[in-house]
PyMOL Python script that loads the backbone (N, CA, C, O; Angstrom):
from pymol import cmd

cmd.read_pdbstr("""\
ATOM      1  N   UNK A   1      18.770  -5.500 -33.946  1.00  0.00           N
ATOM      2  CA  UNK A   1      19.961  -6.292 -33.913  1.00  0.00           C
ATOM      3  C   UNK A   1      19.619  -7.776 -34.063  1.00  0.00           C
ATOM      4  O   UNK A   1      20.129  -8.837 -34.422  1.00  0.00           O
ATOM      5  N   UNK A   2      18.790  -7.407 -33.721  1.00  0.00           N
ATOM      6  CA  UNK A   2      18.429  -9.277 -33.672  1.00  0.00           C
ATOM      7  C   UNK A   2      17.677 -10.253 -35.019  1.00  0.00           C
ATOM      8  O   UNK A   2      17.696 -11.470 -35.201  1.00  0.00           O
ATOM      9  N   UNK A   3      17.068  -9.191 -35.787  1.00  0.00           N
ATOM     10  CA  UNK A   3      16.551  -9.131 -36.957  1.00  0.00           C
ATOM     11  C   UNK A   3      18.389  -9.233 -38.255  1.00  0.00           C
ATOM     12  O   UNK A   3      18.666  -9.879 -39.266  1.00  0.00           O
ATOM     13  N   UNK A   4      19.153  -8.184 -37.384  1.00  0.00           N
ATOM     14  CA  UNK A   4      19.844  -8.557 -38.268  1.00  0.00           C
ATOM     15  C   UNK A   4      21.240  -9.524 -38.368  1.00  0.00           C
ATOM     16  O   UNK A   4      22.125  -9.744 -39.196  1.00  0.00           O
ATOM     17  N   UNK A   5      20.857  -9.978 -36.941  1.00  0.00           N
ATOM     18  CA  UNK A   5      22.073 -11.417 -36.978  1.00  0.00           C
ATOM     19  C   UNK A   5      21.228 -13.362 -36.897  1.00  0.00           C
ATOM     20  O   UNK A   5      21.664 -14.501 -36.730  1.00  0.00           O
ATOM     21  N   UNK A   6      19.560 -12.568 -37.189  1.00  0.00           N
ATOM     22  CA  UNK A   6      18.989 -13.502 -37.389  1.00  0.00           C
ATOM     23  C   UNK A   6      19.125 -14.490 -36.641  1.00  0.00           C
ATOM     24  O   UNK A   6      19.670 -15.488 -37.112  1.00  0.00           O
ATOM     25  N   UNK A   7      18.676 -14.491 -35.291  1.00  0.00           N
ATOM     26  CA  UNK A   7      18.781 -14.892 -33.927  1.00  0.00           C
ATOM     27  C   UNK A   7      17.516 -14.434 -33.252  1.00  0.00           C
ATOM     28  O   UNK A   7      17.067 -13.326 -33.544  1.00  0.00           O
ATOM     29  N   UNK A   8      16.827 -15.293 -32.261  1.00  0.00           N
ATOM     30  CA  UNK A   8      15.636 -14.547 -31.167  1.00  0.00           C
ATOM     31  C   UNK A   8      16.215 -13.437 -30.555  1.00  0.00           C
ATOM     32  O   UNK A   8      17.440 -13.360 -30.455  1.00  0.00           O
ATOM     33  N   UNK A   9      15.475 -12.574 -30.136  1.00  0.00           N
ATOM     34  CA  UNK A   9      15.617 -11.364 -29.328  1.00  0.00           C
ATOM     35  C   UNK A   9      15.832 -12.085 -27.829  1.00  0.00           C
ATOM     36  O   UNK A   9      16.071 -11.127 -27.094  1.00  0.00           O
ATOM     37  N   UNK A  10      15.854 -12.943 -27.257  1.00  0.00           N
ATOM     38  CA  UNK A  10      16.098 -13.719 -26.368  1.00  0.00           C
ATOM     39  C   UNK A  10      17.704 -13.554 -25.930  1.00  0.00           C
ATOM     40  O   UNK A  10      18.381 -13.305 -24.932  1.00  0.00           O
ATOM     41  N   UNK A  11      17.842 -13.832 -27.209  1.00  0.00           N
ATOM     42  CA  UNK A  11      19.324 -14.666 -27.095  1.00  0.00           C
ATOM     43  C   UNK A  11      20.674 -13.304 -27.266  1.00  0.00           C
ATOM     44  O   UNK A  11      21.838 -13.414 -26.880  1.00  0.00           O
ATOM     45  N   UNK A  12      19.938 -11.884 -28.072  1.00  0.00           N
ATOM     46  CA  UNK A  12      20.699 -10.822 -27.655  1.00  0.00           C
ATOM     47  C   UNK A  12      20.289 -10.107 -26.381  1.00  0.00           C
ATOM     48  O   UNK A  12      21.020  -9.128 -26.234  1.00  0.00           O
ATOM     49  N   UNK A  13      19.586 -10.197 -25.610  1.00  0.00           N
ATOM     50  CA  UNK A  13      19.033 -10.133 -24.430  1.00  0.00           C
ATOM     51  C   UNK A  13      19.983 -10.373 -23.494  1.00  0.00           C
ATOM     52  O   UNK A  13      20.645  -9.720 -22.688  1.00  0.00           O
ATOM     53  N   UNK A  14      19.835 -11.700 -23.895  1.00  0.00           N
ATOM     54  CA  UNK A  14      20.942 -12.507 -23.038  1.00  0.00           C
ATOM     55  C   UNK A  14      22.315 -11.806 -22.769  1.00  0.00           C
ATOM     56  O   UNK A  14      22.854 -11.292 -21.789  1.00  0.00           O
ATOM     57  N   UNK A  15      22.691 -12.053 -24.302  1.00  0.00           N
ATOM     58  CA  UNK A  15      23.945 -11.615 -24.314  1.00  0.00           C
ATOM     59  C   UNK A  15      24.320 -10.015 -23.659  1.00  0.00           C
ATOM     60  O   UNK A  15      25.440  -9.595 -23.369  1.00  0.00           O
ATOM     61  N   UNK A  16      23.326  -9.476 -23.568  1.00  0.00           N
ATOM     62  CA  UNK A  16      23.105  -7.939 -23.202  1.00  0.00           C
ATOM     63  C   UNK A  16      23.339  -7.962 -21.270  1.00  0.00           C
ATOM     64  O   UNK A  16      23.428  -6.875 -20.698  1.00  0.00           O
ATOM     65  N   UNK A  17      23.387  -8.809 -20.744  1.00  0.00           N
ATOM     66  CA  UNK A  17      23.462  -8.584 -19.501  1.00  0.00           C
ATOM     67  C   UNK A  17      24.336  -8.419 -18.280  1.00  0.00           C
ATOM     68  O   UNK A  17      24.345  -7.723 -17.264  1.00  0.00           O
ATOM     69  N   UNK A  18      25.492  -9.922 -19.154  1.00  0.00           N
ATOM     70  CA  UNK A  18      26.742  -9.361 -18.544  1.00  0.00           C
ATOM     71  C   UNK A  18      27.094  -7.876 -18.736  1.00  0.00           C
ATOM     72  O   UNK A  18      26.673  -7.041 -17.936  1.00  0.00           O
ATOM     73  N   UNK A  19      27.583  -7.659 -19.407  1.00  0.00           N
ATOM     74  CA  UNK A  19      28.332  -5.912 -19.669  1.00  0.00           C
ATOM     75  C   UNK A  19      26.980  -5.063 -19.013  1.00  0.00           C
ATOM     76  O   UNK A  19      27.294  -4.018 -18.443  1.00  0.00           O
ATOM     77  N   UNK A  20      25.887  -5.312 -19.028  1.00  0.00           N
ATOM     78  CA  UNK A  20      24.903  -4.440 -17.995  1.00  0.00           C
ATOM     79  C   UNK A  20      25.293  -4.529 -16.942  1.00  0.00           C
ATOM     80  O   UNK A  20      25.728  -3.502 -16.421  1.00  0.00           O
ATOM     81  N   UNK A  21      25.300  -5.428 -16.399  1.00  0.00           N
ATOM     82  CA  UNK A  21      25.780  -5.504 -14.581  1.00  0.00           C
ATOM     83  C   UNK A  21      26.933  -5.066 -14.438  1.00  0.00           C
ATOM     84  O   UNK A  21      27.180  -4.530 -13.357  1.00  0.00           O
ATOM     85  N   UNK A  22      28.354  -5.174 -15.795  1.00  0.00           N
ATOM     86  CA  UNK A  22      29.240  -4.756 -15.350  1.00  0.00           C
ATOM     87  C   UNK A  22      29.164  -3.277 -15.390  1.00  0.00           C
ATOM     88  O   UNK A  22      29.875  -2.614 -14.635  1.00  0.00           O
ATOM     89  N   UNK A  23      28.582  -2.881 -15.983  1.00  0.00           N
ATOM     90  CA  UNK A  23      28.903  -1.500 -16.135  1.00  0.00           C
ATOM     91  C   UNK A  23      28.213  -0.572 -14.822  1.00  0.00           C
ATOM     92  O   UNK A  23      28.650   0.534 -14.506  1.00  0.00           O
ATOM     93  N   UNK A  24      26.774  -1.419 -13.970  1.00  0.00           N
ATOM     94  CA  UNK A  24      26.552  -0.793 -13.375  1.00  0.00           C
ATOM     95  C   UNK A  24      27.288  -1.121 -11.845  1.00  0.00           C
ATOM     96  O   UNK A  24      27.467  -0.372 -10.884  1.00  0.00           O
ATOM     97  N   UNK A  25      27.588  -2.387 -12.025  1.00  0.00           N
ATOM     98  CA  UNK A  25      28.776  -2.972 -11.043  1.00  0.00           C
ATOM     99  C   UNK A  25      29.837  -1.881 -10.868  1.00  0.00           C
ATOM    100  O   UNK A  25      30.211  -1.705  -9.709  1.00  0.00           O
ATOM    101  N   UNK A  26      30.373  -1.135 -11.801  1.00  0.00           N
ATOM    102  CA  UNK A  26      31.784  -0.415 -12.482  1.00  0.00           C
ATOM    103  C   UNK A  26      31.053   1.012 -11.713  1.00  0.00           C
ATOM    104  O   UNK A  26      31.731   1.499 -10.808  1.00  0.00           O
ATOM    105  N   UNK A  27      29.846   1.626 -11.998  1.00  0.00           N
ATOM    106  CA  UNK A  27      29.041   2.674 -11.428  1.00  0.00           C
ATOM    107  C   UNK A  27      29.349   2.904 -10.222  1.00  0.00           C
ATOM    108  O   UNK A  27      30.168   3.658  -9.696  1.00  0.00           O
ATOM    109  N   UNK A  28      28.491   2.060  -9.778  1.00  0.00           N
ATOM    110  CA  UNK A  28      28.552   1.496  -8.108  1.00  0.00           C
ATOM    111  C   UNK A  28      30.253   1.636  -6.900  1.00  0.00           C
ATOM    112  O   UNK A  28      30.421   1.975  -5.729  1.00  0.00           O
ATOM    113  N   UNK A  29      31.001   1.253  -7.803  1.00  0.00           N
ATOM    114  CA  UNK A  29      32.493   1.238  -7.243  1.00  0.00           C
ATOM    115  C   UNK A  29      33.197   2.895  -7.684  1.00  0.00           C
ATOM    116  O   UNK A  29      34.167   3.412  -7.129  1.00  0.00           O
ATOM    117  N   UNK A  30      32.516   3.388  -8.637  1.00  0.00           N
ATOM    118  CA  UNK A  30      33.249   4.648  -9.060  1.00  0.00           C
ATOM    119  C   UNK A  30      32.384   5.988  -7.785  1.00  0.00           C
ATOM    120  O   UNK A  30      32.859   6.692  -6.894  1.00  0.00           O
ATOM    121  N   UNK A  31      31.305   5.847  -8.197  1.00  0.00           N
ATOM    122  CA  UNK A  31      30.498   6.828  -7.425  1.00  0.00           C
ATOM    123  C   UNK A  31      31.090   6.361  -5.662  1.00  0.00           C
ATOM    124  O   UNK A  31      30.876   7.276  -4.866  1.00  0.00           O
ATOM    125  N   UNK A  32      31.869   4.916  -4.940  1.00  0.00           N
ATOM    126  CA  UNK A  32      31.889   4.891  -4.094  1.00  0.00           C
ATOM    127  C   UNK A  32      33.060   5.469  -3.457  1.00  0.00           C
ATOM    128  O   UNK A  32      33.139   5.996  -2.347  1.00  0.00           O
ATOM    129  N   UNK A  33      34.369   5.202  -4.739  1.00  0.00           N
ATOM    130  CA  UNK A  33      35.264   5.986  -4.366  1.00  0.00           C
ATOM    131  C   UNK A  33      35.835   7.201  -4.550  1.00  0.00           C
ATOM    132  O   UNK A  33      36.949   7.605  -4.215  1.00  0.00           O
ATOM    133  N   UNK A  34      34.399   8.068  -5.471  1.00  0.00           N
ATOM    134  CA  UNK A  34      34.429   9.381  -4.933  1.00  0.00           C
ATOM    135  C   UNK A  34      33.982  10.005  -4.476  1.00  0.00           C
ATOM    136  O   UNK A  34      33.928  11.103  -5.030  1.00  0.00           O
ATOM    137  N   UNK A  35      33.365   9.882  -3.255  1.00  0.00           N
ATOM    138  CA  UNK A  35      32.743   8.961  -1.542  1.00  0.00           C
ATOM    139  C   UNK A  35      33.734   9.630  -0.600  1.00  0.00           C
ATOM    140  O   UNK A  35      33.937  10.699  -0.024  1.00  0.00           O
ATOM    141  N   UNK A  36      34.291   8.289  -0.779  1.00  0.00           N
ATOM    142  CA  UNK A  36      35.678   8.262   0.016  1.00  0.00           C
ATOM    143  C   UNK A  36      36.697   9.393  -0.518  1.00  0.00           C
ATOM    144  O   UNK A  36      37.403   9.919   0.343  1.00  0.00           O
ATOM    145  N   UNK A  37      36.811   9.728  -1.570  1.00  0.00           N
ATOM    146  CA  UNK A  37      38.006  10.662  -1.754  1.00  0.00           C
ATOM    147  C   UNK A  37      37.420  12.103  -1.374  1.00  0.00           C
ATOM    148  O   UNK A  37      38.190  12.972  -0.964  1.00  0.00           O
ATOM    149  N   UNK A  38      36.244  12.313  -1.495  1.00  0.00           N
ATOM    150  CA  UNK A  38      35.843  13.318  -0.860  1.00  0.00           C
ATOM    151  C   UNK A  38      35.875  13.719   0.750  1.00  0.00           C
ATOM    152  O   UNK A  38      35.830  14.819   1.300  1.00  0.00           O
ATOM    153  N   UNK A  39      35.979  12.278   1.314  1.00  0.00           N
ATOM    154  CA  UNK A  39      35.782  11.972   2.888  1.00  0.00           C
ATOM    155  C   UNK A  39      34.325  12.480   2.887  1.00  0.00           C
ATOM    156  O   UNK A  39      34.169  13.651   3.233  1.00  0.00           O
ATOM    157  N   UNK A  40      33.271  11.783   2.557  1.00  0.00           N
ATOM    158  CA  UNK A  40      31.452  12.088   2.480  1.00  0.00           C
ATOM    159  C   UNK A  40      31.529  11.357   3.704  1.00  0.00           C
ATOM    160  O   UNK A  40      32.372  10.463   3.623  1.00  0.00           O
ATOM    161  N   UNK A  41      30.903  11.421   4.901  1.00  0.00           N
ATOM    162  CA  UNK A  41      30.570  10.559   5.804  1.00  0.00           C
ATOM    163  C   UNK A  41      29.396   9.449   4.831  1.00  0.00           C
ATOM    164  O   UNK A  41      28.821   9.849   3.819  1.00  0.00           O
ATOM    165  N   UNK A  42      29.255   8.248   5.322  1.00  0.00           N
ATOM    166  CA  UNK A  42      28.027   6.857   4.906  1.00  0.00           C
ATOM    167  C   UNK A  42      27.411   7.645   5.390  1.00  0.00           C
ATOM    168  O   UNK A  42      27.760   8.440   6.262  1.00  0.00           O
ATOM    169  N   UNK A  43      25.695   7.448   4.528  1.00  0.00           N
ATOM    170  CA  UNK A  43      24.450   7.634   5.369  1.00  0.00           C
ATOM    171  C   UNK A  43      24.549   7.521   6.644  1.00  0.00           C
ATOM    172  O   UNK A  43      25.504   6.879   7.083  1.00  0.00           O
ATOM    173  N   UNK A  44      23.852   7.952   7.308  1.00  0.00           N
ATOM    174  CA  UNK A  44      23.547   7.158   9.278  1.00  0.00           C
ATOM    175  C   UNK A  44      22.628   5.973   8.514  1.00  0.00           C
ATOM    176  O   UNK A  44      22.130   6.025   7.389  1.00  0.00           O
ATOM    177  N   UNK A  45      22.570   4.856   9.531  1.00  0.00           N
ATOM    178  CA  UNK A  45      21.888   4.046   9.090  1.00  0.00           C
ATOM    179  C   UNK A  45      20.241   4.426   9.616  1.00  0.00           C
ATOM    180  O   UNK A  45      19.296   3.997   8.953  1.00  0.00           O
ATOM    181  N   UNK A  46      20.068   5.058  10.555  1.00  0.00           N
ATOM    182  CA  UNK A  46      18.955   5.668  10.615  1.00  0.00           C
ATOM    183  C   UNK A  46      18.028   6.187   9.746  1.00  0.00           C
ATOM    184  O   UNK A  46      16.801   6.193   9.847  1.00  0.00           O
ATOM    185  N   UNK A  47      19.064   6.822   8.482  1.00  0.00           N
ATOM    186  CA  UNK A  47      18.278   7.806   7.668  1.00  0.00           C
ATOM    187  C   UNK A  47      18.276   6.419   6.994  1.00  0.00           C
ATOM    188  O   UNK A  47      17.686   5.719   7.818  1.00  0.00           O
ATOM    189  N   UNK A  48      18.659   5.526   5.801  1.00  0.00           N
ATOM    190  CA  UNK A  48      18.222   4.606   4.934  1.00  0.00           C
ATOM    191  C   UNK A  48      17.028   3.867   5.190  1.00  0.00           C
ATOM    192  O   UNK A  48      16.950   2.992   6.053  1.00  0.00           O
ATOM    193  N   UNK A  49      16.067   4.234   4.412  1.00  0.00           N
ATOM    194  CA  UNK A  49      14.406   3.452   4.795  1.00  0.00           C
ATOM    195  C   UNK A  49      14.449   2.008   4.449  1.00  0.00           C
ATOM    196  O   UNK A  49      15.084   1.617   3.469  1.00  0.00           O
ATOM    197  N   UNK A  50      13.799   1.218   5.216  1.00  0.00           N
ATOM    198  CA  UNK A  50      13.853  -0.514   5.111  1.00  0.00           C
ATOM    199  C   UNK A  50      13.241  -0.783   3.840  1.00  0.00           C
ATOM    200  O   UNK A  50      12.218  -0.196   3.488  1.00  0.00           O
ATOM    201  N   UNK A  51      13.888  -1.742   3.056  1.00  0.00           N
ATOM    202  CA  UNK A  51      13.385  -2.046   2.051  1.00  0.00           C
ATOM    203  C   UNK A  51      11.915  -2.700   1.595  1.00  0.00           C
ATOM    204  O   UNK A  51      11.560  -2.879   0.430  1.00  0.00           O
ATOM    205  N   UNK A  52      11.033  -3.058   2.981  1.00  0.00           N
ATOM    206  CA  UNK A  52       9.832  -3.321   2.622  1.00  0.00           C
ATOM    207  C   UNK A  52       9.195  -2.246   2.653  1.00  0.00           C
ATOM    208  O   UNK A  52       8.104  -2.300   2.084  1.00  0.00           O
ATOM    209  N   UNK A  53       9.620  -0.762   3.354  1.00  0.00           N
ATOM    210  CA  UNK A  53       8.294  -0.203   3.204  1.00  0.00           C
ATOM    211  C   UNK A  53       8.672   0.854   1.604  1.00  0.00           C
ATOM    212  O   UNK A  53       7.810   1.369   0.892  1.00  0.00           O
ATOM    213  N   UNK A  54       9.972   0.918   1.425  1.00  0.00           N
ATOM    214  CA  UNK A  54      10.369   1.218   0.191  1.00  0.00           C
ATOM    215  C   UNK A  54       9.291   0.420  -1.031  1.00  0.00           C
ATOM    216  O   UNK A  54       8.500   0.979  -1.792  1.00  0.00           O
ATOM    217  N   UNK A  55       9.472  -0.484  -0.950  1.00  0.00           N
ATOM    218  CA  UNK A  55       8.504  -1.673  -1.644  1.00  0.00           C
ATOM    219  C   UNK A  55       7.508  -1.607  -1.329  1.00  0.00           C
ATOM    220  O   UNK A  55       6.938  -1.130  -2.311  1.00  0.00           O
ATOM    221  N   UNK A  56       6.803  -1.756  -0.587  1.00  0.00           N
ATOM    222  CA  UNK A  56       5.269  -0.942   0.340  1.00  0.00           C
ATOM    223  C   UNK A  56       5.164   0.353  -0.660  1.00  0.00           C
ATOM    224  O   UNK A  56       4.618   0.125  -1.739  1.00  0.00           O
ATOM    225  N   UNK A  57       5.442   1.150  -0.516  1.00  0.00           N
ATOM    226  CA  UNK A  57       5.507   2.904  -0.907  1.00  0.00           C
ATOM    227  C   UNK A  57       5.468   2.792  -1.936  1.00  0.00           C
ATOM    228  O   UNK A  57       4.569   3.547  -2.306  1.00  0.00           O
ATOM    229  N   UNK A  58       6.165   1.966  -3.335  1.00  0.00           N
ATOM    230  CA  UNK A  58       6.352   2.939  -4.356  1.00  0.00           C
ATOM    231  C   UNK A  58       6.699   1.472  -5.417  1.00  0.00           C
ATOM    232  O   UNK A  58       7.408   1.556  -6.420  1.00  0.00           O
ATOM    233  N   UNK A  59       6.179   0.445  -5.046  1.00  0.00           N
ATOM    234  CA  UNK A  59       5.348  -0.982  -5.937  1.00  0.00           C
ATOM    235  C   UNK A  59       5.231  -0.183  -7.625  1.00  0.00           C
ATOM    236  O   UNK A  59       6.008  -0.417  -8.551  1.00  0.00           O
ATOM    237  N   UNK A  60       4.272   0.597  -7.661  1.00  0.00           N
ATOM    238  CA  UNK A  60       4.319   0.766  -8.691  1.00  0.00           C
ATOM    239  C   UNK A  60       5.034   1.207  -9.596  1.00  0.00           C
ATOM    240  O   UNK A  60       4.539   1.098 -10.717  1.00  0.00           O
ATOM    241  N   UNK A  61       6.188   1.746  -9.527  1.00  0.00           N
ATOM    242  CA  UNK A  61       7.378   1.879 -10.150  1.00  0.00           C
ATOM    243  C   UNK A  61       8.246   1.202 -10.599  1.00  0.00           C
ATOM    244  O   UNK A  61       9.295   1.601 -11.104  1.00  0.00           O
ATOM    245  N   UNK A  62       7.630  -0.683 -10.352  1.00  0.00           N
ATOM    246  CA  UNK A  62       8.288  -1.845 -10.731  1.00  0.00           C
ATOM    247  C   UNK A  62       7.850  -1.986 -12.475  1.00  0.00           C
ATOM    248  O   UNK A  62       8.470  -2.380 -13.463  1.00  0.00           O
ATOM    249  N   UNK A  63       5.833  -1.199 -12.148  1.00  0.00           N
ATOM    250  CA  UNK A  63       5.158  -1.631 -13.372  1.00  0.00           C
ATOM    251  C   UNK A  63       5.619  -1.581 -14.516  1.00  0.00           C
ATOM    252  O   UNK A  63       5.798  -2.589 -15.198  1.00  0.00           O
ATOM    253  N   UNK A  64       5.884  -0.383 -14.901  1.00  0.00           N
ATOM    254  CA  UNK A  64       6.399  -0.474 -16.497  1.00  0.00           C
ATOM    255  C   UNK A  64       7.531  -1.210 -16.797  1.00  0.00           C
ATOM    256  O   UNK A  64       7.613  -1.489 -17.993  1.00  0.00           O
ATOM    257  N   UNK A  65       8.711  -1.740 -15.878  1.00  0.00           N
ATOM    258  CA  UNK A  65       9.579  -2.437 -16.084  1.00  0.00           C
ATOM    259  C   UNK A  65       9.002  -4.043 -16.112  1.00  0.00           C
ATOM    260  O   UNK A  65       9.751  -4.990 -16.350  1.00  0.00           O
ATOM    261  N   UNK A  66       7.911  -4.153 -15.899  1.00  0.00           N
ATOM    262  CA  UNK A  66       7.097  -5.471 -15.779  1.00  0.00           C
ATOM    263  C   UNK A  66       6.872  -5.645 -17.188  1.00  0.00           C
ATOM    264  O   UNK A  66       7.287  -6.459 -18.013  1.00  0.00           O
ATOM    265  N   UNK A  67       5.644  -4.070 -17.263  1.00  0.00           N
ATOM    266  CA  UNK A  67       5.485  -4.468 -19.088  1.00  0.00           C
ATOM    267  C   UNK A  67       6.312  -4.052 -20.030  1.00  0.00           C
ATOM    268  O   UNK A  67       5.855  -3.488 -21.024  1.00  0.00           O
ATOM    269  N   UNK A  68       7.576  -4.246 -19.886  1.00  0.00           N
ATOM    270  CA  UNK A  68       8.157  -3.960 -20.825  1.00  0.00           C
ATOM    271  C   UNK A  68       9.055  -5.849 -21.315  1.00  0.00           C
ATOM    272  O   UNK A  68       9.323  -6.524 -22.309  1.00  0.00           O
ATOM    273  N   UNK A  69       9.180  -5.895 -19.744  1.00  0.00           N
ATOM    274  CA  UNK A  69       9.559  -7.465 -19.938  1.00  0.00           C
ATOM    275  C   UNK A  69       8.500  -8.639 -20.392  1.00  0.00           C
ATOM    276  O   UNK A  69       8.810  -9.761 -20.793  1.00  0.00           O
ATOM    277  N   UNK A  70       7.318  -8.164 -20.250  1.00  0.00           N
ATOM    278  CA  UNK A  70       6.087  -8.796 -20.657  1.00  0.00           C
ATOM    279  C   UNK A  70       6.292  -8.588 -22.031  1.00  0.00           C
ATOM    280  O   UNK A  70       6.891  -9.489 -22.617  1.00  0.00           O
ATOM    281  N   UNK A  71       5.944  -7.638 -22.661  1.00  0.00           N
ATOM    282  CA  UNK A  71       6.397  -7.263 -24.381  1.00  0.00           C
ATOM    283  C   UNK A  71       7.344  -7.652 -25.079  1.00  0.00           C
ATOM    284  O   UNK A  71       7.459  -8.035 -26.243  1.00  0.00           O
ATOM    285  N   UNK A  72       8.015  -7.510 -24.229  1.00  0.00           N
ATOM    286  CA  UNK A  72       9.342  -8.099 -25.211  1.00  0.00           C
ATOM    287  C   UNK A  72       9.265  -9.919 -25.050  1.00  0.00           C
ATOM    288  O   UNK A  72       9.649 -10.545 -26.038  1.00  0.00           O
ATOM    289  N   UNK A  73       8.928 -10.476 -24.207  1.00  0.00           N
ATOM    290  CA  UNK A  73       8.696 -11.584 -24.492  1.00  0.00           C
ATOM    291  C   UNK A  73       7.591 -12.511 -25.144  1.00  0.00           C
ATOM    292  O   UNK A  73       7.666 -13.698 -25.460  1.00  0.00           O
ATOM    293  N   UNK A  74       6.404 -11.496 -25.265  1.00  0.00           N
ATOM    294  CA  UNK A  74       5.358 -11.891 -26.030  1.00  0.00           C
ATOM    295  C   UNK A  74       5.783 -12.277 -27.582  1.00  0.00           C
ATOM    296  O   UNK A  74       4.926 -12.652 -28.382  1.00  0.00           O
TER     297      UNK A  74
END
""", "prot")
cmd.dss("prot")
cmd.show_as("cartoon", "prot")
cmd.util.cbc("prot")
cmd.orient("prot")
């Protein structure tokens, strides 16, 4: 796409992000209210693991999203 509106890959990137967030923004609110229409009880907060050891645990699952943002900006 970017080759063919003759523009950096940067700059459709860019443009690529709003409607990403919205759509997963849009996700997020759909999966919640059929949640609620189900009457699902919330997690206990007990069961949700803290986000450092989440991050602790499983770091490497950031990697390829690293090099992919590395690549594409090279």
């Amino acid at each position: 796409m970017a080759e063919f509106l003759q523009v950096p890959f940067y700059e459709v990137a860019l443009a690529a992000v709003i409607p990403a967030l919205l759509f997963y923004v849009a996700l997020f609110i759909q999966v919640d209210l059929e949640r609620r229409r189900k009457q699902d009880p919330a997690d206990a907060q007990e069961e949700i693991p803290r986000l450092g050891r989440v991050l602790r645990e499983g770091w490497y699952f950031l990697l390829p999203l690293a090099a992919l943002v590395y690549g594409c900006s090279a």
